[in-house]
N, C-alpha and C positions, 0 to 999 in steps of 0.2 A: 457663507461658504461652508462646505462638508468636512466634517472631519475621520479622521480613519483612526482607532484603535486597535491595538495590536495583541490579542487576548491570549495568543497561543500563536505556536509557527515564529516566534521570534527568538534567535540565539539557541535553539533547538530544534532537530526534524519533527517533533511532534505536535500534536493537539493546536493544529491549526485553525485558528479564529479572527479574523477579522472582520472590524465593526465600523460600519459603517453610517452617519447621521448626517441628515440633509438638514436637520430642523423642523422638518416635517413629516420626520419618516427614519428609520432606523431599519438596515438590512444587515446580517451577518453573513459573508460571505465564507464558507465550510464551518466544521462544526465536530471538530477533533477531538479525540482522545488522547490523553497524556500517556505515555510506554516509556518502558525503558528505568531508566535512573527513578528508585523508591520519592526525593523529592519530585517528581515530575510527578510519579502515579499516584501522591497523595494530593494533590491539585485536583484533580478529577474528582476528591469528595468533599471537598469547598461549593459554597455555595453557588452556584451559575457568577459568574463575573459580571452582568449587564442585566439590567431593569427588561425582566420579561414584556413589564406591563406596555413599555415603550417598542418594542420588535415587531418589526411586521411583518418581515420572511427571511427565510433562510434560501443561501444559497449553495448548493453541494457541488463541489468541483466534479469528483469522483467517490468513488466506491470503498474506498479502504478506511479503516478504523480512524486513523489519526487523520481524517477529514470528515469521516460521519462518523464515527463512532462514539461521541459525548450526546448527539441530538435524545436518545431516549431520556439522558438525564433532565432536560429542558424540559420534556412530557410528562418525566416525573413529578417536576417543581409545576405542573397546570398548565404550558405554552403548549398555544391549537395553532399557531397560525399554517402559511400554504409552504413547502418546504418545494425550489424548484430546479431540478435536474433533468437531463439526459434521459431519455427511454432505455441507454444501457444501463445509468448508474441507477436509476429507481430500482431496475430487473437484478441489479447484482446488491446491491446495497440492501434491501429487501433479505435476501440471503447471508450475506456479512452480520447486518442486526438480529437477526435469530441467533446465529451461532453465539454472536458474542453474549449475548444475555443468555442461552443454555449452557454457555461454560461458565459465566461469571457464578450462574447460582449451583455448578453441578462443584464449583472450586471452594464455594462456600460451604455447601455440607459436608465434601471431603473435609476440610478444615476441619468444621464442627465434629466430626468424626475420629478425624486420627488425633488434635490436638496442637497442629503443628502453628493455627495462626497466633497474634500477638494478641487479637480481637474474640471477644468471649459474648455474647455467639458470634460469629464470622456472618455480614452482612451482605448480598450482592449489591455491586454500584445501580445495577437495574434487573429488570425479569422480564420474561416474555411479554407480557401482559402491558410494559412500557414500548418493549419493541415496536408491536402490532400497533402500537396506537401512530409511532413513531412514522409505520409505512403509510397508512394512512393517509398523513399529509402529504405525500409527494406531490406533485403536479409537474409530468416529465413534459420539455417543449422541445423542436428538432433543436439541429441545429441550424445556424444562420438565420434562425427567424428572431427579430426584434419583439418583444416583449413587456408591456409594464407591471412589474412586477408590488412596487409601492406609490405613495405617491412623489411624484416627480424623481422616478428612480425606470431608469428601462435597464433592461437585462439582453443578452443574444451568446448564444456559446457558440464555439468555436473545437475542431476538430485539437485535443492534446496526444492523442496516439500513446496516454502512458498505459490504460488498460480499458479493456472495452467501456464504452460510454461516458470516456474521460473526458474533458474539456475544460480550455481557459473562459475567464468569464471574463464580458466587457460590461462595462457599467456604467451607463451614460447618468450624472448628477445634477440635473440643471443643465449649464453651458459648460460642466467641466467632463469629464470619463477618465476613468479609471482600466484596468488591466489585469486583472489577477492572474498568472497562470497555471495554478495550481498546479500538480507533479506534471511535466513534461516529457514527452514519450520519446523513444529514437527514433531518429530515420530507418535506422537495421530491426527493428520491431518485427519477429518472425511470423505476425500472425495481423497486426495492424498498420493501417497506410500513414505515413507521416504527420507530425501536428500540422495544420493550417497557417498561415503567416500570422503575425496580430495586426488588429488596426490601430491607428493613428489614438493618441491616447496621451493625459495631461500628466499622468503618473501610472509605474507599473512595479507590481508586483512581481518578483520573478524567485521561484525557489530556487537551489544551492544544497540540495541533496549530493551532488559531486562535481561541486563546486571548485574545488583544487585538484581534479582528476581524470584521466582520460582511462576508457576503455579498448582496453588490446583485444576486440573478437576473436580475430585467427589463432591468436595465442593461447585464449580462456578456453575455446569451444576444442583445442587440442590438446588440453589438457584434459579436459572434460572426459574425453574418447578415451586415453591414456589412462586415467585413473579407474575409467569402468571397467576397461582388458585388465589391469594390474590386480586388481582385486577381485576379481573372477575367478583369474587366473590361480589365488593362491588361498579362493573358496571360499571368498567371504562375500558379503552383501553391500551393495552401495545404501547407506539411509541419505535422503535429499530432505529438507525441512525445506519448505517450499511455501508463499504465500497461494492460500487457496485459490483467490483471483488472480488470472491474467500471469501469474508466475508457473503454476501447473500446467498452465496449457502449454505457455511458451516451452519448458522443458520437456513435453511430450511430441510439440514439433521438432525439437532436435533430435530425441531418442529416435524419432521414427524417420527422420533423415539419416541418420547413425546407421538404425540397423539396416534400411532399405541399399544402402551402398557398402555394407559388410563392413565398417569400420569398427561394428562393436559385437559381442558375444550375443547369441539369440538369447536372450533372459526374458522371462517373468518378468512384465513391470505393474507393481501394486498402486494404486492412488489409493489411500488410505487417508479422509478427509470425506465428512457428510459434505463439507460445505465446496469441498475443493468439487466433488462430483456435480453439485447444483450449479454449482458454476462452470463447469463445461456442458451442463445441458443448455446451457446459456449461450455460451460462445456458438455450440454446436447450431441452433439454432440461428443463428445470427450469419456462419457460413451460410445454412442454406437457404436464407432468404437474402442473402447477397447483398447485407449492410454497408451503406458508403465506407463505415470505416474500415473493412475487412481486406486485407491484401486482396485484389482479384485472384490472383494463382491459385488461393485456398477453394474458390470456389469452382463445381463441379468437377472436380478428382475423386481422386483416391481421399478414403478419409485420412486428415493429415494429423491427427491426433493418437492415433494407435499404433504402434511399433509393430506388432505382429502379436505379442502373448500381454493385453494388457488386461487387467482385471480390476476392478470395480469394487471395494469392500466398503460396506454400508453399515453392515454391524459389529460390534462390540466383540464379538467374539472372533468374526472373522479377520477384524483386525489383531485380535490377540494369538492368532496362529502364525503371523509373521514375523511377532517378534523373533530377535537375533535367529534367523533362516539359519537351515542347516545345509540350504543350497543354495548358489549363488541366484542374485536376484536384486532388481533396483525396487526401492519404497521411496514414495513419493507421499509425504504427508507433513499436516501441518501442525501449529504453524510456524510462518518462513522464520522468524524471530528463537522459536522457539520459547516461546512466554507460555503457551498453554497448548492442551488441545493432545490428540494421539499420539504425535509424536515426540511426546514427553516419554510415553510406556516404552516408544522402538530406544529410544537413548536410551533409556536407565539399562534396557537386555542388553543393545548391542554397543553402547562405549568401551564397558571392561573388558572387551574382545577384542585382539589386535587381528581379527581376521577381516573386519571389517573398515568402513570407509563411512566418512559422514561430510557431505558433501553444503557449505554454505555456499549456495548461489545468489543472493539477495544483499540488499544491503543491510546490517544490523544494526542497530539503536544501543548507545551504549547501556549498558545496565541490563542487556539481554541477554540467555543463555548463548545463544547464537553469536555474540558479539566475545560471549569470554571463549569458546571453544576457538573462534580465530584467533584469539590473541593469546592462545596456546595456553589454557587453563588446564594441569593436569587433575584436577575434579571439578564435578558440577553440583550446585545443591537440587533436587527433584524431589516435591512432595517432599521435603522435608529431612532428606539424605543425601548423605554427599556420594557420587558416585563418580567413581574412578575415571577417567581418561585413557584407557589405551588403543583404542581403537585410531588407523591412520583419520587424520581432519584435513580436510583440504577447500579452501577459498578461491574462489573465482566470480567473476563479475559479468560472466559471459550471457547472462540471460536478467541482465538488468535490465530494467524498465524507466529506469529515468536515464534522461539525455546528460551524458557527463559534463565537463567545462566547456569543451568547444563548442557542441552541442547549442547547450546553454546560450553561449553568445551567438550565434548564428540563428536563434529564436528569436533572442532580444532585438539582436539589429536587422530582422525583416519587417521592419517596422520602420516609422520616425522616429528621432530623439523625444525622448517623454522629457518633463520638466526635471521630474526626479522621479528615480527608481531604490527603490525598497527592495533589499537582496534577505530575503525568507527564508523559510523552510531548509537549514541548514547548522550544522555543527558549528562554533565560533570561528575557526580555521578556515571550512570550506566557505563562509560568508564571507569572509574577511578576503579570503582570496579572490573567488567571484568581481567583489565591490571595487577591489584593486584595478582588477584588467579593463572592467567598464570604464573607471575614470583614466588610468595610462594609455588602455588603447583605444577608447572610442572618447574621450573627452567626456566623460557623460558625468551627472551629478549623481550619485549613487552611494546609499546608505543604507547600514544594518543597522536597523531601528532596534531599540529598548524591550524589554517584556513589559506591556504595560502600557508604551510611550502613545502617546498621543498628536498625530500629527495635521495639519488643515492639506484638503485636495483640492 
């Protein structure tokens, strides 16, 4: 019989890994980056957790760091094998792995530079040079198409609608299969068409990202309007830290629904993000080749990505003309955490400013800048300084991309009852609560595994 290890993704949203062994074959299903909380980011410079020499492929849900963003470290330690995803997540992932190894070594010399790390010299976790080897392996397949991926291991993705080229992965082991559904999209997704139901499956994976929580849109996305007029109004600039992927876009479908119905002030809106731009030529592409997964409505209109005054900053310097604006103006830049990246530079100018607004739309990892500014931290430490807090901060949930509680359950149970279900990818609370409803209201066996734990499928 198979067994599953739980490498990452267990009792926290991050550095998801799951390991999978038939006995004749060893598959890691995502392949995560630890964030967030300093013990979690110093896990990521531990040795690889699993015997390369035994791996035969990787499998990538989606695109974002805390599901591919540890693979270059695998490339580093010698691992060639075939890495297999999505044609959107090879096309956006490909993009995420550059950046994040151009910040990690651009963070490292600043270090080396000002003096501020603990590490003498300051090391990057990886470098381009891992990245590129990292894209290399992809091997993107549709979806719905069945696949052997190791031996006596088949693979087929499934539409998850959390950002382009997302999906659950099923896993057929033998006579048994498996379910992973790696982050989980909404039905309300402003830009993509709903996850697919799952199939029939012996055990399932299900993340718990907001797990204990429901989404109020009409609420969030009127506040959203609300906060942009309020702070325009009294001349100051919205800064949004936004995840490069599938977060920017989403927020540029709404601005450009906002301004096209007069609900919000004609502003400047900046994307301020090399990575966040590569990645709407991504998207943008992807409209106009009218991909399964893309809402029909987006295609052949108006572009739905641009509000009316949107601009494009690519360089270093044109990003540094917006800090703290002397006119009202939305900036869209990353990243959505706030852990690195430009919009480190727009905080540090415009927090100590109370004419401004800093807008979390995403969800945050505890131990994140982004995570202390919601929970109302009057300073931030940046590059190695505290800076002040006065700028207004405002939280909303309106342009989340993972499916919240009910959501959640209404994924799981389009399906049969699996044998047992493993509740993932989530904070201990929202797991905990997740794991609760599945067994009081669907009767189901359901359990938050261990960091570590090791269980037979």
């Amino acid at each position: 019989m198979s067994t599953l290890t739980f490498l990452g993704g267990a009792g926290t949203v991050t550095g998801s890994k799951y390991l999978f062994d038939t006995g004749k074959s060893q598959v890691l299903v995502d392949c995560g980056l630890f964030q967030g909380l300093a013990p979690l980011r110093r896990r990521n410079w531990r040795p690889p957790p699993l015997d390369l020499d035994r791996l035969d492929a990787v499998v990538l849900t989606h695109a974002h760091l805390d599901h591919c963003g540890y693979l270059p470290v695998l490339v580093r330690h010698g691992w060639r094998g075939p890495v297999f995803t999505t044609e959107g997540t090879a096309d956006l992932a490909a993009i995420v792995l550059a950046d994040s190894a151009h910040l990690m070594v651009e963070e490292a010399r600043q270090a080396n530079e000002v003096g501020w790390s603990k590490h003498s010299p300051a090391l990057p976790l990886y470098d381009s040079d891992d990245a590129e080897r990292a894209v290399k392996l992809f091997r993107p397949i549709d979806f719905e198409a069945r696949r052997s991926i190791a031996a006596g291991v088949d693979l087929e993705f499934g539409r998850a609608g959390h950002i382009l080229g997302s999906a659950w992965a099923h896993l057929t082991l033998g006579n048994r299969s498996v379910v992973v559904s790696g982050d989980m999209g909404r039905p309300a997704h402003r830009v993509l068409r709903p996850p697919q139901p799952r199939p029939a499956c012996d055990a399932l994976l299900i993340e718990s990202t907001y797990g204990d929580r429901a989404h109020d849109d009409a609420a969030a996305t009127a506040l959203f309007a609300e906060t942009i007029r309020r702070t325009a109004a009294r001349g100051g600039s919205v800064l949004i830290p936004a995840f490069a992927v599938d977060r920017t876009e989403v927020v540029l479908v709404e601005l450009t629904r906002l301004a096209r119905a007069g609900e919000i002030p004609d502003l400047p809106v900046f994307v301020d993000s090399p990575m966040a731009l590569a990645s709407l030529r991504v998207y943008r592409q992807a409209v106009a080749k009218s991909w399964p997964e893309i809402r029909p409505e987006l295609v052949n209109g108006e572009d739905a990505f641009d509000p009316g005054h949107l601009a494009e900053l690519h360089t270093a310097t044109q990003s540094m003309q917006v800090n703290d604006p002397k006119q009202p103006s939305i900036i869209i830049s990353a990243s959505g955490m706030a852990t690195g990246g430009r919009v480190l530079h727009h905080l540090k100018a415009m927090l100590p400013n109370n004419r401004h607004t800093v807008l979390v739309v995403g969800y945050a990892a505890a131990g994140t800048r982004a995570r202390r500014l919601a929970e109302g931290a009057r300073e931030i430490k940046i590059h190695g300084r505290y800076v002040p807090v006065r700028a207004e901060v405002q939280v909303l949930d309106a342009f989340s991309a993972h499916a919240d509680a009910d959501e959640l359950l209404g994924w799981v149970t389009s399906g049969p009852t699996p044998t047992t279900t493993y509740v993932v990818h989530g904070e201990p609370e929202s797991a905990a609560v997740l794991a609760d409803r599945l067994e009081a209201e669907q009767g189901w066996t359901a359990v938050v595994p261990g960091d570590g734990e090791r269980v037979l499928v």
